[in-house]
C-alpha distance (Angstrom), angle and dihedral (degrees) to the residues before:
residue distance angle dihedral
X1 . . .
X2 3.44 . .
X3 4.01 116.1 .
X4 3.67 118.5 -126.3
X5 4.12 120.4 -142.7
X6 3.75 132.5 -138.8
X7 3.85 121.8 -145.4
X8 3.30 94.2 -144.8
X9 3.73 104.1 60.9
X10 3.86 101.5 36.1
X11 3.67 92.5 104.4
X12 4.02 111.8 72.4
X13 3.80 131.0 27.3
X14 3.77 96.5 -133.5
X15 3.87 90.0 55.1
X16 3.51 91.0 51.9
X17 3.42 96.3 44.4
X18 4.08 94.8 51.8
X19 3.58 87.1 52.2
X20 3.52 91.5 50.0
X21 3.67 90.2 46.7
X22 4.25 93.9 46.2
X23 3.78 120.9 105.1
X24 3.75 128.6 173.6
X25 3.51 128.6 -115.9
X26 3.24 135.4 -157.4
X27 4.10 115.8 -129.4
X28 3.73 125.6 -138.9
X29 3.75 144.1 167.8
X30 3.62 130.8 -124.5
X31 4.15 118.7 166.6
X32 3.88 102.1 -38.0
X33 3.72 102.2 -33.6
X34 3.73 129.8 88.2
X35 4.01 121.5 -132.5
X36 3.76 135.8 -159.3
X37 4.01 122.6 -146.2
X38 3.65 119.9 -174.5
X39 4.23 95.8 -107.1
X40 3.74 82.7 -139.4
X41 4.03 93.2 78.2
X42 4.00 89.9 38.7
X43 4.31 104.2 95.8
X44 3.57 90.9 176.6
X45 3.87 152.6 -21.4
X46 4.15 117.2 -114.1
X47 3.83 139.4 179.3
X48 3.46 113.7 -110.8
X49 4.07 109.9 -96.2
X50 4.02 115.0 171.9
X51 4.09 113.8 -95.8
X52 2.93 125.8 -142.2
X53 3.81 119.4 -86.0
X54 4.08 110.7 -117.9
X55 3.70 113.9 -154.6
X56 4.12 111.3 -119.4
X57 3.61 93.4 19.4
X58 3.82 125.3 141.5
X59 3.67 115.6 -99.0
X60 3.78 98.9 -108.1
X61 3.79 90.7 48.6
X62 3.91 96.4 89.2
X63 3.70 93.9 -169.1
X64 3.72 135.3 -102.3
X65 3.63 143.7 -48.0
X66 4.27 136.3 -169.1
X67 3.50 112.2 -118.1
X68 3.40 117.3 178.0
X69 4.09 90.9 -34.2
X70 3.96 84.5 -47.8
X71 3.97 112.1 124.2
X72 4.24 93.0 -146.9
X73 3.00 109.1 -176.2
X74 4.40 115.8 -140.8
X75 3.58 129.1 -119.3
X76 3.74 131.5 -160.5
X77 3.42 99.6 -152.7
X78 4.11 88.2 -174.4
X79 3.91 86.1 60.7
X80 3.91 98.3 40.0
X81 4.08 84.9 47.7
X82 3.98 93.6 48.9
X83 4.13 82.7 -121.2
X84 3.97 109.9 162.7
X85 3.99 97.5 -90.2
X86 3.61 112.7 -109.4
X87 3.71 134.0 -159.1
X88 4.09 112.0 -99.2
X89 4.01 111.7 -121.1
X90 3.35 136.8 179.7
X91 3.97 91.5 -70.5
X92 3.91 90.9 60.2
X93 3.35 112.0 121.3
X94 4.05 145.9 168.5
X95 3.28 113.0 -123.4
X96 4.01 101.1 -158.0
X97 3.78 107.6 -149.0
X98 4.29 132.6 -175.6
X99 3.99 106.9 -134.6
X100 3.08 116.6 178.6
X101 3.84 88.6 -24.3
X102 3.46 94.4 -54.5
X103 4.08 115.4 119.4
X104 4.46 96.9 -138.3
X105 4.35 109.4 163.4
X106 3.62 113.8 -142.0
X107 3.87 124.3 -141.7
X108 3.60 105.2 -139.6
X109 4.21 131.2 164.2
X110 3.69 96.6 -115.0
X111 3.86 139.8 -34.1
X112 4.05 116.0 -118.6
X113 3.77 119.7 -174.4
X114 4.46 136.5 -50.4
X115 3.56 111.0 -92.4
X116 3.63 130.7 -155.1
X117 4.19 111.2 -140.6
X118 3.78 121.6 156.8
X119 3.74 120.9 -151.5
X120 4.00 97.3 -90.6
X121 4.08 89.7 57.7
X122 3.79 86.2 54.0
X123 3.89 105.1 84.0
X124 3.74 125.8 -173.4
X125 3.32 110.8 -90.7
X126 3.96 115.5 -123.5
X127 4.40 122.6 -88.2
X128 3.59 107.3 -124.5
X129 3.29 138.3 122.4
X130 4.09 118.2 -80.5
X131 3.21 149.1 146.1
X132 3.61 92.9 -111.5
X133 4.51 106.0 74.7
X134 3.52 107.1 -121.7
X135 3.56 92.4 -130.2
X136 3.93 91.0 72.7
X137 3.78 90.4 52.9
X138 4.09 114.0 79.8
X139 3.74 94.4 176.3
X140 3.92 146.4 -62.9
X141 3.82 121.1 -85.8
X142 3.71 129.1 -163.5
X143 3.73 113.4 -138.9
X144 3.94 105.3 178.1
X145 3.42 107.5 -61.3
X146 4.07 93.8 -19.4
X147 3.46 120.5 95.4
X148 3.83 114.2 -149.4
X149 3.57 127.8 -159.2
X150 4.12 106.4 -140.4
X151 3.89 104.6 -135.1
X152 3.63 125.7 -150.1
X153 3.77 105.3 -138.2
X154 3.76 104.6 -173.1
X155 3.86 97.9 43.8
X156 3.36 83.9 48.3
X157 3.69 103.3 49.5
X158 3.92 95.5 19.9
X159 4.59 88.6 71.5
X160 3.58 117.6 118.7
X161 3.36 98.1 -92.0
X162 3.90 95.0 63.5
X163 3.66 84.2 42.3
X164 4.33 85.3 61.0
X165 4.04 84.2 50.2
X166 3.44 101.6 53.3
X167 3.74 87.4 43.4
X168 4.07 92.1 54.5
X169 3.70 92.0 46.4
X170 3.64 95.8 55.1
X171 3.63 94.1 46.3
């Protein structure tokens, strides 16, 4: 793999090293807070379209859908966050996302824009207690004037409960 060179960082370490570091994210919206998902899990960006229901399913898995002869199953993540439910609109979408190597789509409000953030403009995010678990949160990142909330998407979709999903799909 050969490594490919910029011009415009080949004169200091630490510039090199940020860029090294950086990753882009992909920004959504869920209630009134913005989130950040590493755009490397995110496989692509859908409408909303209503799943289909699964019997014995948690509440904020909203069922199923066929994508491409794929059975993925759907995510709210305002329900599996304990975010105030809000009504889907036209900018409801599924974000369809690879964790672990399992395909899972993601109800979110709205998707914004990719953003670039290296490691040092990712800052731990504060220990108290929410409803949110801490393990879902990898830090907060200032973008401007927009605070983002760095999520964690394979603790987050990697609990038991999407364990028991995968499980019943493969069955």
């Amino acid at each position: 793999m050969q490594k490919k060179t910029s011009n415009t960082f080949q004169s200091g370490a630490p510039a090199a090293q940020a860029v090294a570091d950086a990753g882009q994210y992909l920004t959504l919206r869920l209630g009134g807070e913005e989130y950040a998902i590493d755009i490397l899990r995110v496989q692509e960006i859908r409408s909303y379209e209503e799943p289909t229901r699964m019997v014995n399913a948690p509440a904020f898995i909203k069922g199923v859908i066929n994508l491409r002869g794929v059975i993925v199953p759907i995510v709210d993540l305002r329900l599996k966050l304990n975010i105030d439910n809000v009504e889907y609109n036209e900018f409801t979408v599924v974000i369809i996302l690879n964790v672990r190597g399992t395909v899972i789509g993601a109800v979110v409000d709205a998707v914004s824009d990719v953003v670039t953030l290296t490691s040092q403009s990712i800052k731990p995010a504060p220990q108290f207690e929410t409803s949110i678990d801490s393990r879902f949160i990898t830090g907060l990142a200032n973008v401007g004037e927009r605070m983002l909330i760095v999520m964690n998407m394979e603790a987050l979709m990697s609990n038991a409960e999407m364990g028991m999903v995968s499980a019943a799909l493969q069955s």
